[in-house]
C-alpha positions in Angstrom: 30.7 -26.8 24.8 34.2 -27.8 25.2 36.9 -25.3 26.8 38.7 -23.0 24.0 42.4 -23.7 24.4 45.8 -22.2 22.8 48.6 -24.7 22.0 51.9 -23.3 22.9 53.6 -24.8 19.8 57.4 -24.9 19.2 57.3 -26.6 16.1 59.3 -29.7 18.0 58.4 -33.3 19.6 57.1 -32.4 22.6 55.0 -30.1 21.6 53.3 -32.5 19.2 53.1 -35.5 21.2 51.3 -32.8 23.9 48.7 -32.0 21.0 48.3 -35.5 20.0 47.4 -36.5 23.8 45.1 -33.0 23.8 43.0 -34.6 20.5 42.9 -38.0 21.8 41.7 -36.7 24.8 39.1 -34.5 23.3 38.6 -32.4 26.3 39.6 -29.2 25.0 39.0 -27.2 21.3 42.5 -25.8 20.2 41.5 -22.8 18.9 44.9 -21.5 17.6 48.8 -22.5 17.8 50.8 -20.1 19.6 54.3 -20.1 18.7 57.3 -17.2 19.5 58.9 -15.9 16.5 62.3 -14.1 16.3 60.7 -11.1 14.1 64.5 -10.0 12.6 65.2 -13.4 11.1 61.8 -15.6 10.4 62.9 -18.3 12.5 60.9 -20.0 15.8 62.5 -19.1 18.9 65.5 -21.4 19.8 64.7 -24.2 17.1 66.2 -21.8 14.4 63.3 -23.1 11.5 62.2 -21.0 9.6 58.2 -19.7 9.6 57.3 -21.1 5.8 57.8 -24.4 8.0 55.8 -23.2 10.6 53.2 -22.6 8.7 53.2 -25.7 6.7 53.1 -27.7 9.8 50.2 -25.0 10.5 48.4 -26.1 7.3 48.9 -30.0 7.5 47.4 -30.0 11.5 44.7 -28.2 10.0 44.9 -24.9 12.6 45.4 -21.4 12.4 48.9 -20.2 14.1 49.3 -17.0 15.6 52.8 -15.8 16.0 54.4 -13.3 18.4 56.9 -11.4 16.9 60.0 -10.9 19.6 62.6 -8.9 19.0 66.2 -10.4 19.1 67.0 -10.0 22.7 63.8 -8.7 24.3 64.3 -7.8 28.1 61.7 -10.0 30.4 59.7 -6.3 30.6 59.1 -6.5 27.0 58.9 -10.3 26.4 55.8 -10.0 29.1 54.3 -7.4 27.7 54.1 -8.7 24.0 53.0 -12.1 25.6 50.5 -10.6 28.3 48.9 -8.7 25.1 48.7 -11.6 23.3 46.9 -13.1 25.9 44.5 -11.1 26.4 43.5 -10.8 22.7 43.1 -14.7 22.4 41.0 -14.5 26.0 38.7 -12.1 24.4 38.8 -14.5 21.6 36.9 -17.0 23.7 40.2 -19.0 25.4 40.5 -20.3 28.5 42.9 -22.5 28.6 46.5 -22.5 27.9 48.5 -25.8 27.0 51.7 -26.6 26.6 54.1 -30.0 26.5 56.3 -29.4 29.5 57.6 -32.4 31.3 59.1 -31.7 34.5 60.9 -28.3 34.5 59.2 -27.2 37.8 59.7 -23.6 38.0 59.0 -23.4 34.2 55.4 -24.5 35.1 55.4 -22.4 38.5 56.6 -19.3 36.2 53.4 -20.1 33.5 50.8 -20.6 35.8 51.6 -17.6 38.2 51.5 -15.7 34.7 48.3 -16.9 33.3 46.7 -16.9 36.2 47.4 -13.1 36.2 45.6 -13.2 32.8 42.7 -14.9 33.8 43.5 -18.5 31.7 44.5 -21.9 33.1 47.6 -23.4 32.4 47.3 -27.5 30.9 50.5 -29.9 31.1 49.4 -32.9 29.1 52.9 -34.7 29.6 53.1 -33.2 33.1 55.6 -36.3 35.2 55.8 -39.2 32.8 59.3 -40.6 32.5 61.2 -38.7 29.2 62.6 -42.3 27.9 59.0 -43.2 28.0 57.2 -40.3 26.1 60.2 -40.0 23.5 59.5 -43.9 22.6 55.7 -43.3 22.5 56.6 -40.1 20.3 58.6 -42.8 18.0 56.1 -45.5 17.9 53.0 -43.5 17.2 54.7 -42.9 13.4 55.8 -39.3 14.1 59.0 -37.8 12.8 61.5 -35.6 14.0 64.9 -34.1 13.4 67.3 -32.1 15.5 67.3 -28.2 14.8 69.5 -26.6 17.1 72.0 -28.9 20.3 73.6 -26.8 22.6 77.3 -27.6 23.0 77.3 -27.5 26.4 75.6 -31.2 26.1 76.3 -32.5 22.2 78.8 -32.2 19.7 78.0 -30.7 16.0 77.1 -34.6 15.1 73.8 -34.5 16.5 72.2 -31.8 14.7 70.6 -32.5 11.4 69.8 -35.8 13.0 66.4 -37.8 12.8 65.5 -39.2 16.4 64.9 -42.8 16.2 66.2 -45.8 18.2 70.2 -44.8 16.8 70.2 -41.2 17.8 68.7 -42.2 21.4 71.4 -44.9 22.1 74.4 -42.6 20.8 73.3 -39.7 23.3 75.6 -39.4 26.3 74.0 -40.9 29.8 73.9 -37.0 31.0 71.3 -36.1 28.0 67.6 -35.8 29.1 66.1 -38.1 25.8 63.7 -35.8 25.2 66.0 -32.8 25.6 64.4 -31.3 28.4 66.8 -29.2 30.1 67.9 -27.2 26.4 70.3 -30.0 25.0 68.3 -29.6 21.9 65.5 -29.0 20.1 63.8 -30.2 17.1 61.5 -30.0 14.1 58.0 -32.9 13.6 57.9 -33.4 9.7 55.8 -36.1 9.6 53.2 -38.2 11.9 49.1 -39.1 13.2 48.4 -35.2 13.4 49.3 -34.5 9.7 47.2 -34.3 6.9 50.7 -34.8 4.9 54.5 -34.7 5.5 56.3 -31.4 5.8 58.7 -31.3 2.9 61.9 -29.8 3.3 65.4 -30.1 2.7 68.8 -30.1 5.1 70.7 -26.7 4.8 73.8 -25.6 6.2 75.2 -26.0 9.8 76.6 -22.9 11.2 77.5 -22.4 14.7 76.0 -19.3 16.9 77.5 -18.1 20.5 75.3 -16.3 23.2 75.9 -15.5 26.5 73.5 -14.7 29.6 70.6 -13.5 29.3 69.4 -15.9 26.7 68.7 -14.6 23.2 64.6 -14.2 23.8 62.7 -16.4 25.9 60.7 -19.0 23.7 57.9 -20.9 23.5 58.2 -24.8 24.3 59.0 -27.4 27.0 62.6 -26.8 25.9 63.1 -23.8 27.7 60.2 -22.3 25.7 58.3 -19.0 27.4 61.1 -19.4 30.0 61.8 -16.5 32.1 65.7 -15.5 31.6 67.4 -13.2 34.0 70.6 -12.1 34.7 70.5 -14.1 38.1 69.8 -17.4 36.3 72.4 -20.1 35.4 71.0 -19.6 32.1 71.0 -23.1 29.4 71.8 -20.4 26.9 75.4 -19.2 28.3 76.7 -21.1 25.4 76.9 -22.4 21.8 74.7 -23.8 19.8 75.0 -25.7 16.5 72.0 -25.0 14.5 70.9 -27.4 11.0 69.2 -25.0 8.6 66.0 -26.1 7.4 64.8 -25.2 3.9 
């Protein structure tokens, strides 16, 4: 019997390429998406879509999605709590394995394992060390597609949100932009691709910009800073704006 698994799902590319790789693989049975959820306004943590997306993206992979409901600026106490919980339940579920697409944030993976190894799961990096310009033009060539949610402004103008990544949008970004985003320059939505039974309809809304300062809003769920631990001694990615392209 293969190891029961939750998928730390974001909603974005990296999360699905990491999922694609996980079903290729075969290794592991996902039993359930696991994806933070801002509980005042609907929307995934940091990519700012809204949960009737989630759960068509839920629908077309063909898996059930749990989501943790965080409130707007949970302290690390709470965040821990409400994710240790969760945990546990899906442990006692039958899980023992925890995956998720980070690429090479370091202390993002030391942070996760050190935590589920408190809980009694393994932690499973799928894209763990492959080169970013590599997995982004993988991600583009296996048919999947993606637009930009939220782009912090520390990194990208308003110009880049609302934008599909293809060949264009990776050329255009500035030579101090990870390609697949992963120190926080932005996140992103997968309407379409391999995993999908069918495309993710939806239509571009408006483009508002939001300003935070340290601590970050709520710690998330993703390689992009997703599930992160945010404290007031961090440099934190989320000391700034952010443009944000709603999704409807």
């Amino acid at each position: 019997m293969k190891p029961q698994a939750i998928f730390n799902w974001s909603g974005g590319k990296d999360s699905a390429l990491a999922l694609y790789k996980v079903r290729q693989a075969g290794q592991y049975h996902v039993q359930t998406l696991l994806t933070t959820v801002n509980e005042g306004y609907q929307r995934i943590s940091m990519h700012g879509v809204r949960t009737a997306l989630l759960e068509r993206q839920a629908a077309a992979l063909g898996l059930p999605c749990r989501q943790l409901l965080l409130p707007e600026m949970p302290s690390m106490a709470i965040y821990e709590q409400l994710m240790g919980d969760t945990m546990q339940e899906l442990k006692q579920a039958g899980a023992s394995v925890s995956i998720f697409g980070d690429i090479f944030l370091e202390d993002l993976r030391r942070y996760r394992e050190t935590k589920l190894a408190e809980a009694g799961l393994e932690a499973v990096f799928p894209l763990w060390g492959v080169s970013t310009g590599e997995l982004i033009r993988e991600f583009i060539g296996l048919g999947f597609k993606t637009i930009t949610t939220c782009v912090s402004e520390k990194y990208l103008d308003r110009s880049f949100v609302g934008r599909v990544i293809d060949e264009d949008f990776l050329r255009d970004l500035p030579a101090n932009v990870d390609p697949c985003g992963e120190n926080g320059e932005f996140h992103t939505f997968v309407f379409d691709g391999p995993l999908f039974s069918q495309p993710i309809p939806f239509e571009k809304g408006e483009i508002v910009h939001r300003k935070y300062t340290a601590p970050a809003p709520q710690p998330t769920d993703s390689a992009d800073y997703d599930c992160a631990p945010a404290t007031s001694t961090d440099p934190s990615p989320f000391d700034t704006g952010f443009w944000y392209c709603d999704l409807l």
